[in-house]
Each structure stands twice: as structure tokens, then as C-alpha cells.
C-alpha positions in Angstrom: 133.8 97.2 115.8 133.9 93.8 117.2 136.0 93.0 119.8 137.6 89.6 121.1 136.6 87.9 124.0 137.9 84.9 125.6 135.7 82.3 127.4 136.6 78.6 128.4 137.2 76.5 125.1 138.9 73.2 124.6 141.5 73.3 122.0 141.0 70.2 120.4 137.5 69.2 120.9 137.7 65.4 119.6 140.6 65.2 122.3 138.7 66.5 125.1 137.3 63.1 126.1 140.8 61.6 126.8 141.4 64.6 128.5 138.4 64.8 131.1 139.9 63.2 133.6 143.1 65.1 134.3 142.0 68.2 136.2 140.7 71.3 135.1 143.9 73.3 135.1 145.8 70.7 133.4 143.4 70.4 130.0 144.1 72.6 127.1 141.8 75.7 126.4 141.0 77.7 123.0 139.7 80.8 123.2 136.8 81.7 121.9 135.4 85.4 120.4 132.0 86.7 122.8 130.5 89.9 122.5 129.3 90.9 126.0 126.1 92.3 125.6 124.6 95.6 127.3 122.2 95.1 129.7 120.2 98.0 130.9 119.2 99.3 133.6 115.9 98.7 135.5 115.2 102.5 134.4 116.6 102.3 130.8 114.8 102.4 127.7 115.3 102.8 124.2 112.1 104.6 124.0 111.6 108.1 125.2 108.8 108.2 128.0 105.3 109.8 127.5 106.1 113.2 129.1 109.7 113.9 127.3 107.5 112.6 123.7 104.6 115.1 124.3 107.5 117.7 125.4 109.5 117.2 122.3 106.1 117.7 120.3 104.9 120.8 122.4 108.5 122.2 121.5 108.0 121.4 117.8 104.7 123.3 118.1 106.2 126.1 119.0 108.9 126.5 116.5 106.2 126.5 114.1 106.5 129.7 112.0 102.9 131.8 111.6 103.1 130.2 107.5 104.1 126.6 109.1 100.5 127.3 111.1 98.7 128.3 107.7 100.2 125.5 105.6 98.7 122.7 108.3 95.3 124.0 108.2 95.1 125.4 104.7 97.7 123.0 102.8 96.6 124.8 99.7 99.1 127.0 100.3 102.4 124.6 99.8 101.6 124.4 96.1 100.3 128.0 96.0 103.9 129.0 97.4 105.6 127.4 94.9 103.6 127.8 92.1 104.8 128.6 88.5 101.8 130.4 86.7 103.5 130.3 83.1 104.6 126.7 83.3 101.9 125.3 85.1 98.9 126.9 84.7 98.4 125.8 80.8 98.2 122.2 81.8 96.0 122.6 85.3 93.4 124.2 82.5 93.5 122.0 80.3 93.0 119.7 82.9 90.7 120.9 84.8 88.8 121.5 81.6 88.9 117.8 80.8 87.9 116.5 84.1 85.2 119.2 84.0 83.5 117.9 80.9 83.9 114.2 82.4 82.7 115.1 85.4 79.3 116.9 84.3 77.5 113.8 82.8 78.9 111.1 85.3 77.3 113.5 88.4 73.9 112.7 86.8 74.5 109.5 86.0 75.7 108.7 89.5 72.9 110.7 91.0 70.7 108.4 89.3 72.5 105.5 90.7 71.7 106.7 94.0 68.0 106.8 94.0 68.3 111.1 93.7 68.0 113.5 90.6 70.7 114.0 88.4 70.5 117.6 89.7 71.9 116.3 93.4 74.8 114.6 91.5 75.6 118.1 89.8 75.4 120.1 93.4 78.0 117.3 95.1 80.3 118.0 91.5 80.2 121.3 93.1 81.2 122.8 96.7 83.1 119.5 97.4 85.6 120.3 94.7 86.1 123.9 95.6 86.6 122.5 99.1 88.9 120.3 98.5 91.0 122.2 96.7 91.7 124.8 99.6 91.8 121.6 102.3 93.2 118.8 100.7 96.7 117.8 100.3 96.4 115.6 97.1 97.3 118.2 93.8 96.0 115.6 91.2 92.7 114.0 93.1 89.6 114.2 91.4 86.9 114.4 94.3 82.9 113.9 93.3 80.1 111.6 92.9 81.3 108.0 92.7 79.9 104.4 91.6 80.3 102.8 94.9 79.5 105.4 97.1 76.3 106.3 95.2 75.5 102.7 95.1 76.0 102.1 99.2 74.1 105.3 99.5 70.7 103.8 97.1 71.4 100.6 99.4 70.7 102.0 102.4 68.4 104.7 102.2 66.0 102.6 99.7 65.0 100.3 102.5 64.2 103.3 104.7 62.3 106.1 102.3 60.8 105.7 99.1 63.4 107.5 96.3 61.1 109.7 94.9 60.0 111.3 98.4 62.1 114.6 100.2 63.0 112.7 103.2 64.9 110.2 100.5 66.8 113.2 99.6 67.4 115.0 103.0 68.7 111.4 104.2 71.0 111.6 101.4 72.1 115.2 102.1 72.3 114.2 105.8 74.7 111.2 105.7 76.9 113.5 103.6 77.2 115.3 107.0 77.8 112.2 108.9 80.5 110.8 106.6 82.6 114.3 106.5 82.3 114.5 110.2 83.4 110.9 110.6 86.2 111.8 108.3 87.0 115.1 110.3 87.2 113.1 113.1 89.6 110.9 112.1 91.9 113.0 110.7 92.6 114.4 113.4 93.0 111.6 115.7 95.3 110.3 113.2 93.2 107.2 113.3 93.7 106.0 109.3 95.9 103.6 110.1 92.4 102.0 111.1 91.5 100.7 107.9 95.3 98.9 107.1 93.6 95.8 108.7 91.1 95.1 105.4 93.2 93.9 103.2 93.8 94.3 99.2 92.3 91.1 98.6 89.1 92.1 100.5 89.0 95.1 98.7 89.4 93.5 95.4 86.6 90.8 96.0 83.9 93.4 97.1 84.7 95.8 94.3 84.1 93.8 91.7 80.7 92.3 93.5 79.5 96.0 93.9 80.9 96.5 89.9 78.6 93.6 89.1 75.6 94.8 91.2 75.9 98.2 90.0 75.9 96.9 86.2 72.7 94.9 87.3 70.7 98.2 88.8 71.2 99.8 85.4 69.8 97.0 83.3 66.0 98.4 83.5 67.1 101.7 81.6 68.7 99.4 78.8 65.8 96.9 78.7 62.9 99.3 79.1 61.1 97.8 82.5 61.1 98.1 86.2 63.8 96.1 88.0 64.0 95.1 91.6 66.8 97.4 93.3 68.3 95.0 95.2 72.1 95.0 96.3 71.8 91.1 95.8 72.2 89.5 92.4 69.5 86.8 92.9 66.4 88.9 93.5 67.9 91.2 90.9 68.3 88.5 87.9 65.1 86.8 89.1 63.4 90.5 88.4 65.0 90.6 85.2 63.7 87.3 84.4 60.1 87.6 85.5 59.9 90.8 83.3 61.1 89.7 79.9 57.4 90.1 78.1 57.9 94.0 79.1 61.0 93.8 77.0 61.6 97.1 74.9 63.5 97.6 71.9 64.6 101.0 71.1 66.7 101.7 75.0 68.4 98.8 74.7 69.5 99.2 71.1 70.5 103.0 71.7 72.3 101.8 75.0 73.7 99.3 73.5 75.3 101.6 71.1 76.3 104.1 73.6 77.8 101.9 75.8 80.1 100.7 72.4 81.2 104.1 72.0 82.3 104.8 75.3 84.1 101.3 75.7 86.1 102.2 72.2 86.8 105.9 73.0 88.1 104.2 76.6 90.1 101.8 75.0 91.8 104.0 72.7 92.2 106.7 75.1 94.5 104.1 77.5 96.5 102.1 74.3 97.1 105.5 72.6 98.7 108.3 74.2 98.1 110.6 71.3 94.6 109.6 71.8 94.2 110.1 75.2 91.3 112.8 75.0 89.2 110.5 74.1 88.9 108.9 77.4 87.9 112.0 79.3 85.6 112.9 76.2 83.3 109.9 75.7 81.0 111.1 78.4 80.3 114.0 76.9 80.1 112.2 73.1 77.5 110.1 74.2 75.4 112.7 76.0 75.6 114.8 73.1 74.7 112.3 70.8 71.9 110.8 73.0 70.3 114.5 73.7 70.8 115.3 69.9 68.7 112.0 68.8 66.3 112.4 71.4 65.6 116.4 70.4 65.1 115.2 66.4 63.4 111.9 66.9 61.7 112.3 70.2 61.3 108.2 70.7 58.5 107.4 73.0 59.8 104.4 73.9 62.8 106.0 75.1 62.3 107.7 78.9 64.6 110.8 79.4 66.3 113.1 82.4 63.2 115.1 82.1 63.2 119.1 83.8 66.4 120.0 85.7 66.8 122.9 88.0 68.3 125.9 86.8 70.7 128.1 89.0 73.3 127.3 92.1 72.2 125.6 95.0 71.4 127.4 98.1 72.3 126.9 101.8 70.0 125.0 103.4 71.2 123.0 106.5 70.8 118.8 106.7 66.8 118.2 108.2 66.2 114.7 109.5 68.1 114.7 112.7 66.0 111.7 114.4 67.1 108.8 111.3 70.7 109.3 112.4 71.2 106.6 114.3 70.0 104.4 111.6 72.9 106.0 109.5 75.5 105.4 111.3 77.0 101.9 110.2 76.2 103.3 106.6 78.5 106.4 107.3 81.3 104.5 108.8 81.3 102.2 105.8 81.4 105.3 103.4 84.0 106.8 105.6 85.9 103.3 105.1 85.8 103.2 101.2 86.8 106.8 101.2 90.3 106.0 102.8 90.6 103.1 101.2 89.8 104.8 97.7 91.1 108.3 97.7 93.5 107.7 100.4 95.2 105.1 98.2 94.7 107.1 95.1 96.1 110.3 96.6 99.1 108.6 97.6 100.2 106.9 94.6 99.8 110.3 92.3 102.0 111.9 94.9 104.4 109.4 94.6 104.3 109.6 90.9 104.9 113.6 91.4 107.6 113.3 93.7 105.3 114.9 96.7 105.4 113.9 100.4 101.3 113.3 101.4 99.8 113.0 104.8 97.0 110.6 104.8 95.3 111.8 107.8 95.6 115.4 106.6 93.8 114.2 103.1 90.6 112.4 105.2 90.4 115.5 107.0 90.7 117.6 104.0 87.6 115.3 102.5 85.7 115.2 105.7 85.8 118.7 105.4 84.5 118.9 102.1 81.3 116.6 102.8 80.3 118.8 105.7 80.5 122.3 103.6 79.0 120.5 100.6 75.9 118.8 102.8 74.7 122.5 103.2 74.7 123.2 99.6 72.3 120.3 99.1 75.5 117.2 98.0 75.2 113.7 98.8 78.4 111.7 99.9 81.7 112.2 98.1 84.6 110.9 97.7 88.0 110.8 95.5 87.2 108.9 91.8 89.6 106.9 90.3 89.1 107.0 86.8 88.8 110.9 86.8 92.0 111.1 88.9 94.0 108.9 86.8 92.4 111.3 83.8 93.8 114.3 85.9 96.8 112.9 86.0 97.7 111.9 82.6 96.1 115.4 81.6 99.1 116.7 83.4 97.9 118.7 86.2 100.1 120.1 88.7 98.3 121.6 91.2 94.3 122.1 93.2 94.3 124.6 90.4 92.7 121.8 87.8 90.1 121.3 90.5 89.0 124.7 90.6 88.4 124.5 86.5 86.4 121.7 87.2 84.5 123.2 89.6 84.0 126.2 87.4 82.7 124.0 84.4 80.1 122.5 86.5 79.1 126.1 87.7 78.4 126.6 84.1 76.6 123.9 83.4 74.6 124.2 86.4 74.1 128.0 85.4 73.0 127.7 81.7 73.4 124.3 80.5 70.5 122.7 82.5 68.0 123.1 79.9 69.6 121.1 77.7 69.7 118.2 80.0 66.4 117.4 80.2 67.0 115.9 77.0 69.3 113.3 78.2 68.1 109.3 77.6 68.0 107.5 80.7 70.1 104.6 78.6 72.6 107.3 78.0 73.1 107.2 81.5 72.8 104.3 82.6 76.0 103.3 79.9 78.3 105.8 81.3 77.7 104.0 85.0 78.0 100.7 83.2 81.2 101.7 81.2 83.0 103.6 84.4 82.5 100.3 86.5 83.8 97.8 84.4 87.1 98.5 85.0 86.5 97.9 88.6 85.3 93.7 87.9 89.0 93.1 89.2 89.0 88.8 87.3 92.8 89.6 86.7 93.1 89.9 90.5 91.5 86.2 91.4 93.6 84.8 88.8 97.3 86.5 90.5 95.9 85.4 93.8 95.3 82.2 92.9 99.3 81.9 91.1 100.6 83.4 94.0 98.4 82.8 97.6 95.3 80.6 97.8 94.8 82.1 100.8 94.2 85.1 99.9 92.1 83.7 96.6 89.6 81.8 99.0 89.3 85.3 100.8 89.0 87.2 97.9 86.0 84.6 96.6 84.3 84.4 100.5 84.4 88.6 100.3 82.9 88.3 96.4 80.6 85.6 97.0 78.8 87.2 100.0 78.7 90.4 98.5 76.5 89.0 95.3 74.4 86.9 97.3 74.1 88.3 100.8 74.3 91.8 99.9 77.2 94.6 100.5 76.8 95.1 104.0 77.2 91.6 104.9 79.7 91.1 102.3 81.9 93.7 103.9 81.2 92.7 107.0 82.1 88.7 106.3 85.7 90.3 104.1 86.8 92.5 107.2 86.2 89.7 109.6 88.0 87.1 108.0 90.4 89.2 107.0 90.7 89.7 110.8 90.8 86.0 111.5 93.6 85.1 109.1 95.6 88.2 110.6 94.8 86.5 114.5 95.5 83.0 112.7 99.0 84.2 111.4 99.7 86.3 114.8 98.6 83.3 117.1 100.6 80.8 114.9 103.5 82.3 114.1 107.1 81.4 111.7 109.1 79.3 114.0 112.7 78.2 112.2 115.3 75.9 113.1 118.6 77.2 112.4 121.7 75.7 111.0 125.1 76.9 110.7 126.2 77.4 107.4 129.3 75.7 106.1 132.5 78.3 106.6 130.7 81.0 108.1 129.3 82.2 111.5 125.7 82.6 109.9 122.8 80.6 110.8 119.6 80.4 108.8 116.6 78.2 108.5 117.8 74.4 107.9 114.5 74.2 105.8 115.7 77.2 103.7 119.5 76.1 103.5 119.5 72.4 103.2 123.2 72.6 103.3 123.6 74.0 107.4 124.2 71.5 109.8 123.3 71.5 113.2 124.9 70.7 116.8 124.6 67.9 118.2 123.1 68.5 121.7 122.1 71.8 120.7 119.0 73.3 119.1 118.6 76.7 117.9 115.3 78.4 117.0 114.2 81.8 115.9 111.0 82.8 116.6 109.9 85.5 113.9 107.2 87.5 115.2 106.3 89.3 118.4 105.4 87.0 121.5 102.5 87.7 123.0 99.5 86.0 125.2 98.6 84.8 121.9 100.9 82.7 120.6 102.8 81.6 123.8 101.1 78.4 124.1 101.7 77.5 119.9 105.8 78.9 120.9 106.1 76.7 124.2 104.9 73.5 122.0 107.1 74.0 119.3 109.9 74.2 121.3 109.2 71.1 123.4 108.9 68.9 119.7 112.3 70.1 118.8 113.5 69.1 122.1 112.1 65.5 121.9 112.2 65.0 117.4 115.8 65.4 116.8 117.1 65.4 113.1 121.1 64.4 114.1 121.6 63.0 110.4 123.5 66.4 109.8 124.6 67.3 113.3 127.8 67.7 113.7 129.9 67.6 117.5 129.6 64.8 120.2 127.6 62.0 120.3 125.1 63.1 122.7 121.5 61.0 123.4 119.6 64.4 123.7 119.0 68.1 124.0 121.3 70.0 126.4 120.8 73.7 125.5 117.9 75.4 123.9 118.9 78.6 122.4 116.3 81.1 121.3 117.2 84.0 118.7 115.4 87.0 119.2 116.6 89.2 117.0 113.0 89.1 114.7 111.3 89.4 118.4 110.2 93.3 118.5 107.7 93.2 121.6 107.0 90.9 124.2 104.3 91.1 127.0 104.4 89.5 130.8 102.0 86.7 129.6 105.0 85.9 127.1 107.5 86.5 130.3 105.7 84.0 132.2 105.7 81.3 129.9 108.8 82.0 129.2 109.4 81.0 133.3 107.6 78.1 133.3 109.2 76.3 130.6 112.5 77.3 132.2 111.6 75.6 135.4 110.4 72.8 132.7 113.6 72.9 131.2 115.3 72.8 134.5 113.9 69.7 135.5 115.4 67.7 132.4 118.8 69.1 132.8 118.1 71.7 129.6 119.5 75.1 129.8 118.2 78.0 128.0 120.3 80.7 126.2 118.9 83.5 124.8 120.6 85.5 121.7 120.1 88.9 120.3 117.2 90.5 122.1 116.4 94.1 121.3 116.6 96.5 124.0 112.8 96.9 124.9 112.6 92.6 124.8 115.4 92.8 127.1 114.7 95.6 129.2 111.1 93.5 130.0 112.9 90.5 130.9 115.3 91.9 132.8 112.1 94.1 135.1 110.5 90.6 135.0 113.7 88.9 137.0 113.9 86.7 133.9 117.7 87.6 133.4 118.4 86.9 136.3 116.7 83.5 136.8 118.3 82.1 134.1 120.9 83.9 134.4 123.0 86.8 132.2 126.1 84.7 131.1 123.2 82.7 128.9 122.5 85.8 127.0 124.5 86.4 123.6 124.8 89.1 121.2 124.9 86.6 118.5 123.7 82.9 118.0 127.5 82.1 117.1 128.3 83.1 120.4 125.9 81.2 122.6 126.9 78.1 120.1 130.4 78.5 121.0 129.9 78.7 125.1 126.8 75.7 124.4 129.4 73.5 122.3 131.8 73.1 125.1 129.5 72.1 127.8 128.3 69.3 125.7 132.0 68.4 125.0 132.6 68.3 129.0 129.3 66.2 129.1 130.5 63.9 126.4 133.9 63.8 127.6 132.1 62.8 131.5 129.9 60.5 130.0 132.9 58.3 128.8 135.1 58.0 131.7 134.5 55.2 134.0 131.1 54.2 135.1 129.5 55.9 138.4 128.3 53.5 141.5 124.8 53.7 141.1 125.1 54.9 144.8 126.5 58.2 143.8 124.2 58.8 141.3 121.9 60.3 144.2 124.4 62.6 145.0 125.3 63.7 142.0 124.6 67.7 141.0 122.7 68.5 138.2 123.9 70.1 134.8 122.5 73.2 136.4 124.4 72.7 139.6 127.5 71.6 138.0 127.7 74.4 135.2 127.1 76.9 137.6 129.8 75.8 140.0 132.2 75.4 137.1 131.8 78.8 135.5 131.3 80.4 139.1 135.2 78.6 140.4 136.9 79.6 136.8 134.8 82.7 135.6 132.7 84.6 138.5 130.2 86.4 136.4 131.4 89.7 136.3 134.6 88.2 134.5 132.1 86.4 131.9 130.5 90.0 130.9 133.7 91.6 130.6 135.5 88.6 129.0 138.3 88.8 131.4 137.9 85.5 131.7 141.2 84.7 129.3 143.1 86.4 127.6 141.9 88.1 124.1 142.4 86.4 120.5 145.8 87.0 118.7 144.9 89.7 116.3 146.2 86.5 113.3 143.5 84.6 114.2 140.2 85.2 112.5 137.5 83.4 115.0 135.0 83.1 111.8 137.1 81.3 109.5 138.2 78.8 112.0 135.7 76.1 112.1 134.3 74.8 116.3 134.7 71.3 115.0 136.9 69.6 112.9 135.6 68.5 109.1 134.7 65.1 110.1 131.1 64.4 110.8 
């Protein structure tokens, strides 16, 4: 509830000229509404200290029930709690079945996209899943083989092993250790929050390079030659080029075809909801249909899978301790498209299925499942997007779809391997291609390009150096201008002059609301975003051009040459650090020498608790800070009227001049004989507002401008 004030106001403001020179006591006064504001104490703060926070989270420990325990490391068991077999359980199989057939031919494919056998992308379809349904928090994410990982994984290891040799494959097994415990690692430091500095734009820009380089890799099955590997389109396209003569019919007609079927099955799956099988089914189609052709025709022309293990993998643990090192950037960038990917994904099905999801929980709860699946022989993992969004419309409830999954692939991996070594490379090859065209994001560049060139000319820079400099740069250039735009916007921050707005006691952005006026004498700015060694020096110039590039052709008030009062809201202001304090002192000593006072309005407690341990309050003193900007306008407003109204009576000897105080000295000595400063906290200064008189409605200055 607000409450009225009085402070030292001149009735009739336009009068208050023929008025200065009868004495103080004798001119009229109108009294004004202030809000005294809190001050703390040098002890205060609105935020608990380090000990009472770790207390009141040792405390919370310990009311932690022996199921609460269970439920944080096994969150399996919130969904198994509440868990409604007859309802549920019907549409987790059929979803999980779905999935399952999905997931079987896009392990091998992926596999292949790595540089491994399709039997590596059957054992990371797997343990993972079974993992990750006991760990992870996500009831609808689909976690296996994906395009992008596989593709990051061929990247790297290529350049260090030859693909068709064991340490290629014990590399891959091994960074499948390194990414889960990376994962592990952060999720329980809580350290996801990590990854909020790449931005969607960045994101979007490197996907659909990586779509486009993945689409290249898998143009040698389709055209029936060798093709350079390369993460960089040039060398890739020149390869393709140079080895046109070697061009083969029959896999590129065949893939062709295949890759038709599964783009039409796709489409109709997503435009028809009665059709929506067909998505999860194409997959499987084209396998069948390439295996079939190739068992009755048995095209030379046409290389296939060839001999596939039969049987479960067994434990084995990672080998190839001493390339770890060389891993390392490779894991954390796995570990980066993992959160960014599944973390994402995991959180918007939960959303959609009205469930709460920890993100750091979910990394751990993947981390988790790449360290158990590296000893059962699995490559990297990760959450996939297109069989998630499957699961989902499939209408599963629960982890329970992932265990189906995971006992399809058992199946397959028990009796079904035979039959794969029947598979056409082409086949494939068109299931990568037709999975990671939905990820060439054009739509994107043209929204950014509506909406924020800024983020269209990073979204181009992240694309651009992905194609041509390769994926590790290009993430590499993405994050760190990502990073420089974010320093750019922090170091140069939203500065607004504000303007009252015609009948009210609001004041907003002149820019924004053409229609506020200003004060003459008087400039206000709000400074929206936290001030910091950064941007001090950008703040401190600002504020010195409004000072000397006054706009009075809507200013309202006393004709007054220049700027008397400087008031700074701080309500957007949330932190503020002593580099920030001691600019803020020097351009008050500034100010001080050209007669300019400072007020400051609205700080939050922790802004104000800083100045106040920094002496800042009291240098400038604490009857110059306001709850609102309407108040420090109202105290600001008279002053320049008693200026004004001294500025018109007769003229001074120029002998006196010497002598005379400064607006400093003089306000002081005014509000310290009439108000002592304990009186202008309180507002005991005059009496309070006659409960008839509404303080907002009535306007500081009369109509006329």
C-alpha cells in the first residue's frame, strides 16, 4: 500500500519565480507523494549466505524418504509407481514395436556412416536402450545410433586409423566411454547450463552443413565408386567429379528408388495421421525389398552388407587407453550435441506429456548408458529425433516402449542376422540420406533473415565454415561468435531515455512512446542490463551525450540552459560489481564539478546493498535515492524551479560570484536547514496528502509547454 509523503514543493510552479525573493518561509509549498525507500543494513541481504544455503540443502537431504533416495538414482521408478498396465501398456508395445522395427535398419546404416560394421550399430541399438530406460528421466526418448554423432565419430577416428582395421573399432568403442563419462560428469555437477551459450541459430547452421556432408559421404553407395571421406564439401564434390567414368548404373537406379519410397512413406506418415505407420515402417520396406531383390537377382554390380555376426555381444572392456588424449575435444563435442539434441528433445516431449524433467538428471542418465554400453562393444549414443518424435506420436507413455525396442533388436541380433547379409549398400545409404534431410534447416535462414540478420549472418558464418572448413572448425567458429555477439550485446548494452507519459506517473522510452515529454533540466535514463567492468565505460559515455545533446523540443518545466540532475533507473539493473561502483564514483565527482547531481531510483536490494558497503550511498547521499522515477522527478523539478526562479532575480556583482556556493553546497544547506535527513527518509518533513487528493492525476506542471 502506498503511502503519502510530503517533501518541499512549490504550489504554483510558474509563480515561483516572482516568489524567490521573499524568504523561504514566506513562499507557498505543495506537497508532494515520496516513498522512502529501505535501506539495509551493512549485514543485510536478500540472499541467504553460503552456509544457511548448504544447511537448508543438507536438511532437505535428510527429509528424503528411503523411495525419495531410489527415485533420484533409479528415476525409473516415478513412472513404474504410477503405472497403469491395462491402460498403458497396449500403446508402450505398440510403440516400442514401431520404434523397434525403425530402429533395426537405421543402426546399420548409421554404423556404416561411421566407418564400423553394421553389426556395431546393432550392439549400440542395444545395452544403451535398456540403460536408459532404468536411468533416464525422459518416458518418450528414443536413445541409439544417430546421423551426427556417427558422422563426428567417422570424422575423427578416420584421420587416425584406417576403418577397416580393430584399433578403428576399439577407438570407436572407447570414445563411447569418454563421452558417457563426460556426460556422468556433468550431470552431476549440474554443469548443463554449459551449453545455453551456443545458440539455436548456431545449432541450425551446423546441422544442416553436417545434413549436407552426410548426404555427400553416402553418394559412392548410390553411384557405384570410391569417394573421398571428407567432412569438407570441396574435396568431397571434387572426388565425385574426378570419378565420373567409374559411374555405375544399377546402385544408383535401385537407390534412387529406395530413397523415393522412403521420402513418400515419410511424407504420408507426417500429412496423414491415419497414415502414420508408414513413417516408422519405410525402413524396414526398403530393407525388405532391397534384401528380396538382391536374394532373386543377385546383381553384381550391386555391393551388399555381406556376413553379419550372429548372437549378443559380450563384455569386453574399451582397449586403447594411450589414443585418449587425442579423443578428448572429439568427446566433449559429442557430449555437446548430446545436450543440445536429446536434452532439448527430452524436454519438449515432457512438456507435451505434462511431466516435470531434470536436464542434468537426463545427461547423467545418457552418460550412464554410453559407459555400460562401451563394454558390450557400442559406439557413441545419443537421443534421435526422428525416432523420438515416432515414439511419441506412437503414443508411448512410459521407458516401457524402450524396453520393446530393445527386445526387437535382441531378436534381430539373435536370429535375424542371416538375413542381413543380404542388404544393398544403396539401401543403406537411402535410409541415412532420407533420415537427414529433414535436418537441411533452409526454412530456418529464411525466418532469420525476416526476423534478425544478426542471427542470419551467424547462422551463414556457422554453415559456411562447416562445408568448407570442416565440422570441427565450423563448431568451433559458431560457438565463438556466438560468444562474441553475447560479449558485444553484454559490453554494449540497452540504454533508454525516459519520458513521462501524458496523465500518468509512468515513464518509458521517449524512442518507444513518441508522445512522453521530458523535463527540462532533468534527464532520466534506464540502463537495462547488469553493470559490470564491461560495459562501465560504453554506460559512463552515454550518459555524458545526454548530458551535453539535449532534445528540449518536448520538455516541459523551466527554461533552464542545461542539465541539473541526472537520474538513473535501476530497476532492469540485477547485479553490479565494484568496477561498476567505481565508475559510478568517478563520474559523480565528474558530475560534481559541473553542478550535476545524481539520483538514483529503484535499485534492487543486492544493487543497493553493494553501493551502500561501497560508501556510494552515502557519497552521494540517501535523500537522492527513490523508490520510483516519479519520485526523484518530483524532488529534481523543484530544485530546478528554485534555480530558475534564482536565475531571474537581479543580477549578482561579478565580485560575489567567487563566493558563491555551489548547487551542491547550496542544496545541501537548504534541505539540511528545512529537512535534516532523517526527516526526508521518514517524510516528516510536512505534513501528509489529504486523502482527496490523488498525487497521480495531478499533473507537476501546468498544461502549457
Amino acid at each position: 500500500m502506498e503511502i503519502s509523503y510530503a517533501s518541499p514543493s512549490f504550489y504554483d510552479l510558474p509563480a515561483a519565480a516572482a516568489a524567490s525573493t521573499m524568504p523561504s518561509s514566506a513562499t507557498g509549498a505543495r506537497p508532494v507523494r515520496i516513498i522512502p525507500l529501505q535501506h539495509p543494513t551493512a549485514t543485510s541481504s536478500s540472499s541467504p549466505p553460503a552456509n544457511v544455503a548448504f544447511a537448508r540443502w543438507t536438511a532437505k537431504l535428510r527429509r528424503m524418504t528411503w523411495l525419495e533416495w531410489l527415485e533420484f538414482f533409479f528415476p525409473c521408478l516415478r513412472w513404474i509407481r504410477i503405472y497403469k498396465w491395462r491402460e498403458y501398456f497396449q500403446v508402450d508395445l505398440m510403440a516400442g514395436i514401431t520404434v523397434g522395427v525403425m530402429l533395426v535398419p537405421q543402426s546399420m546404416s548409421y554404423a556404416k556412416l561411421a566407418g564400423l560394421e553394421p553389426i556395431y550399430g546393432l550392439y549400440s541399438g542395444f545395452v544403451p536402450i535398456f540403460v536408459y530406460a532404468i536411468f533416464g528421466s525422459s518416458r518418450q526418448l528414443a536413445v541409439g545410433p544417430v546421423a551426427l554423432v556417427s558422422l563426428l565419430v567417422s570424422n575423427v577416428l578416420s584421420g587416425i586409423a584406417d576403418s577397416s582395421s580393430e584399433l578403428y573399432t576399439e577407438l570407436a568403442i572407447l570414445l563411447s566411454l569418454m563421452v558417457g563419462i563426460l556426460e556422468c560428469i556433468m550431470g552431476l555437477l549440474r554443469l548443463g547450463w554449459l551449453i545455453r551459450f551456443i545458440s539455436h541459430s548456431v545449432i541450425s547452421g551446423f546441422t544442416t552443413s553436417s545434413a549436407i556432408v552426410i548426404g555427400l559421404s553416402q553418394a559412392k553407395y548410390f553411384l557405384g565408386y570410391d569417394v573421398d571421406g571428407s567432412s569438407k564439401i570441396i574435396p568431397v564434390v571434387k572426388s565425385i567429379i574426378d570419378g565420373a567414368d567409374k559411374f555405375s548404373w544399377p546402385p544408383f537406379v535401385m537407390g534412387s528408388i529406395m530413397l523415393a519410397i522412403l521420402l513418400v512413406m515419410k511424407h504420408l506418415g507426417k500429412s496423414r495421421k491415419y497414415l502414420r505407420f508408414l513413417r516408422a515402417a519405410g525402413p524396414l520396406t526398403a530393407v525388405v525389398l532391397g534384401t528380396i531383390f538382391a536374394k532373386v537377382f543377385h546383381p553384381p554390380s550391386i555391393s551388399l552388407v555381406g556376413d553379419i555376426p550372429q548372437g549378443l555381444p559380450k563384455f569386453s572392456v574399451p582397449k586403447a587407453f594411450e589414443y585418449a588424449q587425442s579423443l578428448i575435444p572429439t568427446a566433449i563435442l559429442i557430449t555437446g550435441v548430446a545436450i543440445l539434441e536429446s536434452v532439448g528433445i527430452a524436454k519438449a516431449l515432457a512438456a507435451k506429456n505434462g511431466y516435470e524433467l531434470d536436464s542434468n538428471q537426463e545427461l547423467f542418465g545418457l552418460g550412464v548408458s554410453n559407459v555400460l554400453g562401451s563394454f558390450f562393444s557400442a559406439y557413441p549414443t545419443t537421443g534421435s529425433f526422428s525416432r523420438s518424435a515416432v515414439n511419441h506420436e506412437s503414443g508411448a507413455k512410459s521407458g516401457v516402449s524402450g524396453i520393446v525396442s530393445g527386445i526387437i533388436m535382441i531378436c534381430a541380433l539373435m536370429f535375424l542376422t542371416p538375413l542381413f547379409e543380404y542388404i544393398p549398400q544403396c539401401t543403406l545409404a537411402a535410409i541415412v540420406i532420407s533420415a537427414v534431410i529433414g535436418l537441411v534447416d533452409y526454412e530456418e535462414a529464411i525466418f532469420l533473415w525476416r526476423v534478425d540478420k544478426k542471427d542470419f549472418i551467424l547462422w551463414t558464418i556457422t554453415s559456411t565454415t562447416t562445408l568448407f572448413l570442416g565440422i570441427e572448425i565450423g563448431v568451433l567458429v559458431g560457438v565463438g561468435v556466438s560468444l562474441a555477439f553475447v560479449i558485444h550485446e553484454s559490453a554494449n548494452p540497452h540504454i533508454a531515455v525516459l519520458g513521462r507519459l501524458p496523465g500518468t506517473t509512468v515513464y518509458r522510452n521517449v524512442k518507444q512512446y513518441p508522445e512522453a515529454y521530458k523535463y527540462n533540466g532533468i534527464v532520466i535514463v534506464r540502463v537495462d542490463a547488469p553493470i559490470y567492468f564491461a560495459n562501465t565505460s560504453f554506460i559512463k559515455d552515454r550518459l555524458r551525450e545526454y548530458e551535453v545533446h539535449v532534445d528540449s523540443s518536448k520538455s516541459r518545466g523551466p527554461e533552464v540552459e542545461r542539465i541539473y540532475f541526472v537520474i538513473l533507473e535501476m530497476a532492469p539493473v540485477t547485479y553490479i560489481d565494484s568496477s561498476a561502483v567505481q565508475a559510478l564514483k568517478d563520474l559523480y565527482q565528474e558530475y560534481k564539478l559541473r553542478d550535476v547531481q545524481i539520483a538514483i531510483s529503484n535499485p534492487n536490494p543486492e544493487v543497493l546493498l553493494t553501493l551502500s558497503k561501497s560508501g556510494l550511498v552515502e557519497l552521494i547521499g540517501k535523500e537522492w535515492y527513490f523508490v520510483r522515477v516519479h519520485d526523484a522527478v518530483q524532488v529534481c523539478l523543484q530544485h530546478v524551479q528554485s534555480l530558475k526562479a534564482g536565475s531571474d532575480s537581479s543580477l549578482t556583482p561579478l565580485s560575489s560570484l567567487e563566493d558563491k556556493p555551489s548547487l551542491f553546497a547550496r542544496l545541501s544547506k537548504e534541505r539540511a536547514e528545512k529537512f535534516p535527513a532523517t526527516d526526508l527518509e521518514s517524510g516528516n518533513g510536512r505534513p501528509p496528502l489529504p486523502k482527496d487528493i490523488d498525487s497521480q492525476l495531478e499533473p507537476l506542471l501546468s498544461k502549457e509547454r
